[in-house]
Structures are given as structure tokens and as C-alpha cells.
N, CA, C and O atoms as a GROMACS GRO file, in nm:
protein
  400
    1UNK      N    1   9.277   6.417   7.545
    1UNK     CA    2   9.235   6.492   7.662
    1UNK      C    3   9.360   6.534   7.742
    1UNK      O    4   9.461   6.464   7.747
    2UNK      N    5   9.347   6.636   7.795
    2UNK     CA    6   9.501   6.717   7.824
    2UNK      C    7   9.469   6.674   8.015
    2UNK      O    8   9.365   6.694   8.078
    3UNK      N    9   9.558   6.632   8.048
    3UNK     CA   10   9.528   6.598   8.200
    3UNK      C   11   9.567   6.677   8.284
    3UNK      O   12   9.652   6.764   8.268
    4UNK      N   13   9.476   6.640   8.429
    4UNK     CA   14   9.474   6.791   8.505
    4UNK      C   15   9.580   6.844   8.560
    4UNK      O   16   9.556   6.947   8.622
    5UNK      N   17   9.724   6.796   8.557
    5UNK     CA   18   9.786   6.833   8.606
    5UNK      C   19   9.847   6.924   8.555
    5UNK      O   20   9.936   6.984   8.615
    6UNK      N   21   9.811   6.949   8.438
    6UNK     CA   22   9.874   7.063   8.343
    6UNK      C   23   9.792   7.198   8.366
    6UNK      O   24   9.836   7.311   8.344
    7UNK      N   25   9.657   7.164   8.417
    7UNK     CA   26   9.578   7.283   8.453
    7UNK      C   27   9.633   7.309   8.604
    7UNK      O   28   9.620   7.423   8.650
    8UNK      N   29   9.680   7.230   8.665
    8UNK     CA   30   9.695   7.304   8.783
    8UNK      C   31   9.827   7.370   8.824
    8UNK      O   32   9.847   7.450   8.916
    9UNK      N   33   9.931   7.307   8.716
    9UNK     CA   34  10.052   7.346   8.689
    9UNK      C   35  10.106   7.488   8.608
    9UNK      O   36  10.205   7.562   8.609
   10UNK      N   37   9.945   7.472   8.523
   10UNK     CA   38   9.922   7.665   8.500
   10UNK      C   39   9.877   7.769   8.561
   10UNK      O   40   9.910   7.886   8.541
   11UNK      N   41   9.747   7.696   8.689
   11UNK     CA   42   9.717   7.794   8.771
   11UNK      C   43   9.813   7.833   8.844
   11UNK      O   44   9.815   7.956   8.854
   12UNK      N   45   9.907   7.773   8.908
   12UNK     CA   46  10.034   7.775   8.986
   12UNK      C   47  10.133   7.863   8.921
   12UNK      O   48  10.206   7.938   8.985
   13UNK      N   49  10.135   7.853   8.799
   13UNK     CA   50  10.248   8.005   8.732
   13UNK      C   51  10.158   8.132   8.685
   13UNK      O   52  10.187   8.252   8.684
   14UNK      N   53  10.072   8.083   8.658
   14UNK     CA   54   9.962   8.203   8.651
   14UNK      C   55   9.944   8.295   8.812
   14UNK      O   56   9.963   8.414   8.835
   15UNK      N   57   9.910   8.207   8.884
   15UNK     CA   58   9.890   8.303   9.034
   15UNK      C   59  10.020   8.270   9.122
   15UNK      O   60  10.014   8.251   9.243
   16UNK      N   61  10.120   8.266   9.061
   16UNK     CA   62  10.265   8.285   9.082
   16UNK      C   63  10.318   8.448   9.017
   16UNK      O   64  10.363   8.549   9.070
   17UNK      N   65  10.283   8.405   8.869
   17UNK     CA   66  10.294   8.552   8.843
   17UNK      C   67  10.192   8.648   8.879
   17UNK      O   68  10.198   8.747   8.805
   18UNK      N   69  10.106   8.654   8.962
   18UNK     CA   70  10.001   8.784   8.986
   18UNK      C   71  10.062   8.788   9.114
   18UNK      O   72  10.080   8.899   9.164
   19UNK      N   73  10.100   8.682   9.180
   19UNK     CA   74  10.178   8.721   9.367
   19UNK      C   75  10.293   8.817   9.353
   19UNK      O   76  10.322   8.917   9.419
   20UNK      N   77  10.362   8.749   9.229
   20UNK     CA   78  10.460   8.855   9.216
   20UNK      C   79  10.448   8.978   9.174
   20UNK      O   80  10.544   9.050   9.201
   21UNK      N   81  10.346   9.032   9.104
   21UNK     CA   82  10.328   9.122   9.054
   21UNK      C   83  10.249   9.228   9.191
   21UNK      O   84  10.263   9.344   9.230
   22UNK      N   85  10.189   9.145   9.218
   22UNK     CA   86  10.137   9.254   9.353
   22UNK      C   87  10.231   9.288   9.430
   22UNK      O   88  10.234   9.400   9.482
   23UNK      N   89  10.327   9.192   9.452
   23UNK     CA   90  10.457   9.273   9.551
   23UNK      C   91  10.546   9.297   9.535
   23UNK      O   92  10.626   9.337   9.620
   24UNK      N   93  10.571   9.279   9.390
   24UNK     CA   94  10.685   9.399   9.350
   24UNK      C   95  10.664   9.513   9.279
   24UNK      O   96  10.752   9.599   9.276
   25UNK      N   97  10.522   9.534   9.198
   25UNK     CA   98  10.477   9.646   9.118
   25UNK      C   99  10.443   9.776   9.252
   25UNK      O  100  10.417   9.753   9.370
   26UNK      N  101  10.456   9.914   9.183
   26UNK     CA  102  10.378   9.988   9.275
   26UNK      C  103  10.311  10.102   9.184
   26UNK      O  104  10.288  10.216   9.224
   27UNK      N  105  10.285  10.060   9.073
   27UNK     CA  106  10.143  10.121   8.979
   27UNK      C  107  10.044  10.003   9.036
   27UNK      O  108  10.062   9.884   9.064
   28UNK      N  109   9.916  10.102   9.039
   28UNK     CA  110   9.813  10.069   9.114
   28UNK      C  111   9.725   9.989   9.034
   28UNK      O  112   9.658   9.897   9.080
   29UNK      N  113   9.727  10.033   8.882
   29UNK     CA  114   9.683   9.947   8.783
   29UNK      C  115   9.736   9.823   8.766
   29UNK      O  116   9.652   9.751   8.713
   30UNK      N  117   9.855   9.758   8.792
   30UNK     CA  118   9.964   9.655   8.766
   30UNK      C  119   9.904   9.579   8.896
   30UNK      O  120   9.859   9.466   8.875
   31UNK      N  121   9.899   9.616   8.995
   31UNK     CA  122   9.871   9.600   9.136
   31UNK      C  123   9.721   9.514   9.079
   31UNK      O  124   9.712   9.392   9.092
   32UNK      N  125   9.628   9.584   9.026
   32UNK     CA  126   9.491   9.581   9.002
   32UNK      C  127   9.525   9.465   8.895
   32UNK      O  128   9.460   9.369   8.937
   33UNK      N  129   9.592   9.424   8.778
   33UNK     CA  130   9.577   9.372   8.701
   33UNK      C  131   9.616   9.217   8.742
   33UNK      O  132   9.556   9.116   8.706
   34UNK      N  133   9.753   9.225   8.844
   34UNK     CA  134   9.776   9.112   8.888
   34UNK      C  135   9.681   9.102   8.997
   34UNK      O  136   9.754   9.081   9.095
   35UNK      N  137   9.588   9.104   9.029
   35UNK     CA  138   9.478   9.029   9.126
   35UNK      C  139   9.427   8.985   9.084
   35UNK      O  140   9.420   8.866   9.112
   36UNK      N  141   9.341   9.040   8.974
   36UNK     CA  142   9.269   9.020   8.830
   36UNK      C  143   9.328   8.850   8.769
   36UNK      O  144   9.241   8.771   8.734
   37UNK      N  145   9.460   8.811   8.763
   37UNK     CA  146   9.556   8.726   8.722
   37UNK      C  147   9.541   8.627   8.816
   37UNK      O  148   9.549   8.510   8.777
   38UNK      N  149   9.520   8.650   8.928
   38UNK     CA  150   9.519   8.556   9.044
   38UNK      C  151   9.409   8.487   9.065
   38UNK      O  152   9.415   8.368   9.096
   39UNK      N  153   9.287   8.558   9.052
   39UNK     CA  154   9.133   8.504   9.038
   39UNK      C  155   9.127   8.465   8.934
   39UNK      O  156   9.019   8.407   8.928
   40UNK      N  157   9.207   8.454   8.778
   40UNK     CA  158   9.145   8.390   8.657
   40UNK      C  159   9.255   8.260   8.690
   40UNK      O  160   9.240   8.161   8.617
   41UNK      N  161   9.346   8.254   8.776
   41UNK     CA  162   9.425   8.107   8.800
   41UNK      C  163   9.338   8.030   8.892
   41UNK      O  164   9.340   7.907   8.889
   42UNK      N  165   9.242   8.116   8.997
   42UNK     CA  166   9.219   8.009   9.082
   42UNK      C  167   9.069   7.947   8.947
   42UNK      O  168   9.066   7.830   8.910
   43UNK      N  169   9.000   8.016   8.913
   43UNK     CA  170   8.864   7.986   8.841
   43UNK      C  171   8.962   7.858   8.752
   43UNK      O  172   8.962   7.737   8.777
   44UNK      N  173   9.040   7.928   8.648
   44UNK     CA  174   9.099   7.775   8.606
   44UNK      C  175   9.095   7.662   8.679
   44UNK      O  176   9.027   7.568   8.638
   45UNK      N  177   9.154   7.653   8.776
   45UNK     CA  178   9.140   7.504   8.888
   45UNK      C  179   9.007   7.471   8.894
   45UNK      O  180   8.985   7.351   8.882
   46UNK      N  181   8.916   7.540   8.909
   46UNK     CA  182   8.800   7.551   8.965
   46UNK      C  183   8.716   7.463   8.860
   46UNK      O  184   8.634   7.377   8.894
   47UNK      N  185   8.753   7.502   8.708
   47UNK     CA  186   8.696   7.462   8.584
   47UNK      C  187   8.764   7.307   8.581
   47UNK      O  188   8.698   7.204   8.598
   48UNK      N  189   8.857   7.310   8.564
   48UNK     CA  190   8.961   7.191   8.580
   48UNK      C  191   8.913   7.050   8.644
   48UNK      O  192   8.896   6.940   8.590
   49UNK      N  193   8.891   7.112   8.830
   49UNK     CA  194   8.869   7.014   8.861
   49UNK      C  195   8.715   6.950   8.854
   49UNK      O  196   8.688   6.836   8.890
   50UNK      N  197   8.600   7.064   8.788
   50UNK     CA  198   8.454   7.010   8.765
   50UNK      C  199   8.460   6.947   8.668
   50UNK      O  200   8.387   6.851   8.645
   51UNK      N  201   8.576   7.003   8.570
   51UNK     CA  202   8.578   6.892   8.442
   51UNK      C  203   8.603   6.753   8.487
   51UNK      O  204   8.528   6.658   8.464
   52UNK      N  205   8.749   6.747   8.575
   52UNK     CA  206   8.793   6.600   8.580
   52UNK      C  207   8.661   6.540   8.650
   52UNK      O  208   8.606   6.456   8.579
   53UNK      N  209   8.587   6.568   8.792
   53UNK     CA  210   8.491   6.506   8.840
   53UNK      C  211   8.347   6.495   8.750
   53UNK      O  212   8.250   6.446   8.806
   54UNK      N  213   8.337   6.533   8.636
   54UNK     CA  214   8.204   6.557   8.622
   54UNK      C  215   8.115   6.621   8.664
   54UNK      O  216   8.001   6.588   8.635
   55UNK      N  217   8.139   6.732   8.745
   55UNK     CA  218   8.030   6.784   8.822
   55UNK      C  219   8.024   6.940   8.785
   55UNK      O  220   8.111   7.016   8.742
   56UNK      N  221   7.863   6.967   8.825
   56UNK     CA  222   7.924   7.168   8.775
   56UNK      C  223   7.919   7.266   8.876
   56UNK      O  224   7.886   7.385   8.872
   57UNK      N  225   7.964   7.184   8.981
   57UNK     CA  226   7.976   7.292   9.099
   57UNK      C  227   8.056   7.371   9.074
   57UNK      O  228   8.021   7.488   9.060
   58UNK      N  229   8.186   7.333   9.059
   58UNK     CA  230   8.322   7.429   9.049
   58UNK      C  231   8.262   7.534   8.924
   58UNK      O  232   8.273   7.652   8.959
   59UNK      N  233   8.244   7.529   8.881
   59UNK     CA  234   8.178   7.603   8.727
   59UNK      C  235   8.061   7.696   8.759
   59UNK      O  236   8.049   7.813   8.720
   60UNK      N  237   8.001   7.648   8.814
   60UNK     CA  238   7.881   7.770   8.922
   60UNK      C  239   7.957   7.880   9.001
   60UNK      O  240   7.924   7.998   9.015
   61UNK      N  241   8.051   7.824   9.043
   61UNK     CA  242   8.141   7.860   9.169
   61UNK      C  243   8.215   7.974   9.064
   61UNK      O  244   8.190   8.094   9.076
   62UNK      N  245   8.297   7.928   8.972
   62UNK     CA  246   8.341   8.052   8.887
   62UNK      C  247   8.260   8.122   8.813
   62UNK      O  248   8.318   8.213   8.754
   63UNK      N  249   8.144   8.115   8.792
   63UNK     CA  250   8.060   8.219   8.747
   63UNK      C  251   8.043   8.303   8.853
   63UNK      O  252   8.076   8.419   8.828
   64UNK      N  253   7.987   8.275   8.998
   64UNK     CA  254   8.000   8.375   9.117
   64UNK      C  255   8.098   8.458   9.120
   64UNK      O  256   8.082   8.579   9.138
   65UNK      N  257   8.250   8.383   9.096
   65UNK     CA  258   8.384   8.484   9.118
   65UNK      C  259   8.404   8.549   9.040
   65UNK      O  260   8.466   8.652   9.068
   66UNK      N  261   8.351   8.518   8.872
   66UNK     CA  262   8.346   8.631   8.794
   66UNK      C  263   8.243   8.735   8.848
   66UNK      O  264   8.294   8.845   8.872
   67UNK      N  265   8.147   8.728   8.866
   67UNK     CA  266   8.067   8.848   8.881
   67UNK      C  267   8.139   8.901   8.981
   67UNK      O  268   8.198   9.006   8.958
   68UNK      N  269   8.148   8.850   9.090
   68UNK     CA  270   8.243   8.947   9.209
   68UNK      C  271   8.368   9.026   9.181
   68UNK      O  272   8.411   9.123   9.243
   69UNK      N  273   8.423   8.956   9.062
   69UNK     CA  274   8.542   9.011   8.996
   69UNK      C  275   8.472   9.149   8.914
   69UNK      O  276   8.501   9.268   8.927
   70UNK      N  277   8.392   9.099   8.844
   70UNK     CA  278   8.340   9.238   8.779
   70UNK      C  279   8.298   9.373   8.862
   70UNK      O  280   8.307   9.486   8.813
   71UNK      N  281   8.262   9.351   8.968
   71UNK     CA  282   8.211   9.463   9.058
   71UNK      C  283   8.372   9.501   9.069
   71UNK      O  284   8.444   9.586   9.017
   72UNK      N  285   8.387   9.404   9.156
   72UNK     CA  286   8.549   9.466   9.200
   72UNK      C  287   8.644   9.560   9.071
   72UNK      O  288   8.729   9.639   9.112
   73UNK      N  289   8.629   9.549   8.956
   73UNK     CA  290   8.681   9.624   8.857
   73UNK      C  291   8.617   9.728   8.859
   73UNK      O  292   8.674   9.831   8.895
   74UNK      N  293   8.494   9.729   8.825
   74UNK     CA  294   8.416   9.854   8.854
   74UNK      C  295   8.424   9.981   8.972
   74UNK      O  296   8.429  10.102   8.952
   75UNK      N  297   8.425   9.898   9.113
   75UNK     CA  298   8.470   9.978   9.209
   75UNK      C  299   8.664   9.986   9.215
   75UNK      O  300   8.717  10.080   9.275
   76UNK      N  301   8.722   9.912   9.169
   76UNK     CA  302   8.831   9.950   9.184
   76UNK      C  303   8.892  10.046   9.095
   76UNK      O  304   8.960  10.139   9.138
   77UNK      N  305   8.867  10.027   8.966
   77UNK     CA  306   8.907  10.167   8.860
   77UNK      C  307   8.824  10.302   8.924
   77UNK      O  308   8.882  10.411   8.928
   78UNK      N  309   8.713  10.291   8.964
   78UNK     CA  310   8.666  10.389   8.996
   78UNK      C  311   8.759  10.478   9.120
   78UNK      O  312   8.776  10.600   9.129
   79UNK      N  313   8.801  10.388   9.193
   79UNK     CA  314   8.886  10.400   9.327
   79UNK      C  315   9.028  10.501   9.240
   79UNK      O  316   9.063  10.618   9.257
   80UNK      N  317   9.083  10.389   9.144
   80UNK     CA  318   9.181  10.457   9.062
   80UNK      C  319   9.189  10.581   8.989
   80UNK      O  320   9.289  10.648   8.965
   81UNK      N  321   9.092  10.597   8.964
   81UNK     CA  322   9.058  10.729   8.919
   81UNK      C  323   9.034  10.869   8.949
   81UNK      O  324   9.047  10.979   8.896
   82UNK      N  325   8.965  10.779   9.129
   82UNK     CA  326   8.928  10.922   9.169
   82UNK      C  327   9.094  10.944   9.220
   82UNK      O  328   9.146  11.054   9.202
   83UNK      N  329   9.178  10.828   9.288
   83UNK     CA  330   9.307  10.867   9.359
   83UNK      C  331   9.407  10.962   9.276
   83UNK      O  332   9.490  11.043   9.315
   84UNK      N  333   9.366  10.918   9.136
   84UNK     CA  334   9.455  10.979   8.990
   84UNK      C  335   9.394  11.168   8.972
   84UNK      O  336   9.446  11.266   8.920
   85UNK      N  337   9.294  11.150   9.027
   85UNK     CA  338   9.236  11.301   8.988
   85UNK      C  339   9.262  11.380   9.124
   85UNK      O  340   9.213  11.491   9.106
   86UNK      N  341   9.311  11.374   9.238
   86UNK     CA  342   9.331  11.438   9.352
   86UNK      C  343   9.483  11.447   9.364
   86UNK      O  344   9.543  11.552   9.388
   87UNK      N  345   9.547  11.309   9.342
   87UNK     CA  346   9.701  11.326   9.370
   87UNK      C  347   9.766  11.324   9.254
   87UNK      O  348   9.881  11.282   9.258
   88UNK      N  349   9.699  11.379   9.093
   88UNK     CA  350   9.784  11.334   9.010
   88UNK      C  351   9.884  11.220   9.015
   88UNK      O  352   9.999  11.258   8.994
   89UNK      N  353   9.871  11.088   9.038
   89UNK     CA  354   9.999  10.975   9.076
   89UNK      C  355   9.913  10.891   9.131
   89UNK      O  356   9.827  10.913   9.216
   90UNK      N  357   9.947  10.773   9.065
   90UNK     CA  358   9.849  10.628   9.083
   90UNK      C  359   9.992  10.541   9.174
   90UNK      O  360   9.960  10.450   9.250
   91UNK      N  361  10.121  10.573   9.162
   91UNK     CA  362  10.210  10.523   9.227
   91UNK      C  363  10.182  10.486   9.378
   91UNK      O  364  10.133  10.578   9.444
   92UNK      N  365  10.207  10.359   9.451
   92UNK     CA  366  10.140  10.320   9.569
   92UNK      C  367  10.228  10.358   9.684
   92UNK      O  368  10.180  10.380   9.796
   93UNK      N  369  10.347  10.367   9.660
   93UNK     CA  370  10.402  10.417   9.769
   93UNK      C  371  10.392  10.577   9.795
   93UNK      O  372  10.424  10.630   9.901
   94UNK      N  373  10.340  10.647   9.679
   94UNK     CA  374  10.353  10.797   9.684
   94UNK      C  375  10.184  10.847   9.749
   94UNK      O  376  10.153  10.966   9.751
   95UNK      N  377  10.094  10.743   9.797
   95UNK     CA  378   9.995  10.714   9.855
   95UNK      C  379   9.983  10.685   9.964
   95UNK      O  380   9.958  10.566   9.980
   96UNK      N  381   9.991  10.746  10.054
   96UNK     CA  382  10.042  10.724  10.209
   96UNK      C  383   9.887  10.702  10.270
   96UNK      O  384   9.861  10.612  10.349
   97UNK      N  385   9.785  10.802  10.220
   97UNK     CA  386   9.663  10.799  10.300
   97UNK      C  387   9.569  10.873  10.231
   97UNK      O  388   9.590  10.979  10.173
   98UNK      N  389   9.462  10.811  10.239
   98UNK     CA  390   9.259  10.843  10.172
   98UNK      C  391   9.244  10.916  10.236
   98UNK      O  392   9.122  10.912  10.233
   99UNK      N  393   9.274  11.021  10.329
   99UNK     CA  394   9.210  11.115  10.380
   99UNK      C  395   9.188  11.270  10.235
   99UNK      O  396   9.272  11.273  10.145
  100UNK      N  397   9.110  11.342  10.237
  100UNK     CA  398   9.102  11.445  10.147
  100UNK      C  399   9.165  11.572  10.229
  100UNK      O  400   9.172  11.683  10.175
   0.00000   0.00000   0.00000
């Protein structure tokens, strides 16, 4: 049995690398993918620690954040797409403002 400190020692470089990736990337997809990275580190913990306790709260709990994650992909590519079809450029700094 692999002990938890190794799961939490991965969520920690896992949503280490998505922090970093959100603030140093400025493609909007990269931006989008490391958030994406950050919610599958915290659900790890989440799994982790229902395993070590026995219990399936934490595990309920990441089935909720997946589904919320799934919308959020849905509305966020959609977001990406439409920004990609008006300003030609998904680049975030070349995105000053949503107004049309």
C-alpha cells in the first residue's frame, strides 16, 4: 500500500505545476489546461484522504468537482472560441477587453 504522503506530495507538484502555468503562460488554452491540472491535484487529495479514512465523502466530493469541471470546459472552450473568432488571437495579454 503506497502511503499518503506520496499522494499529497503529488498533489503539491501537480498544482504547483498548474500555479505556474497560469502565471506564466499567456495562451488561453495553457491558461485553461493548467486549471484543469489544479482541480485533478486537489480531487487526488480528496481520493487519497477517503482512502486513508475509509470513508466516501471525499470521493462524492470529487465526483461533484468533476462535473463542475466539465461544465467549466464546456463554457470555457466555448468562451475560447468565440474570443478566437472575433480577435483572431487567443493570446491573453493581446485581450485587453469583452466588449464587441
Amino acid at each position: 500500500m503506497v502511503p499518503i504522503q506520496y499522494y499529497t506530495a503529488l498533489s503539491a507538484i501537480l498544482f504547483t505545476i498548474g500555479a505556474l502555468g497560469v502565471l506564466t503562460r499567456r495562451n488561453a488554452i495553457i491558461v485553461f489546461m493548467s486549471v484543469e491540472l489544479m482541480l485533478n491535484s486537489a480531487n487526488l487529495v480528496f481520493v487519497a484522504f477517503a482512502r486513508s479514512f475509509q470513508s466516501i465523502n471525499g470521493q462524492v466530493f470529487v465526483f461533484f468537482v468533476m462535473a463542475v469541471a466539465a461544465a467549466e470546459v464546456a463554457v470555457g472552450l466555448a468562451l475560447i472560441v468565440a474570443i478566437f473568432r472575433s480577435k483572431h488571437n487567443i493570446n491573453i495579454d493581446q485581450i485587453n477587453n469583452l466588449r464587441g
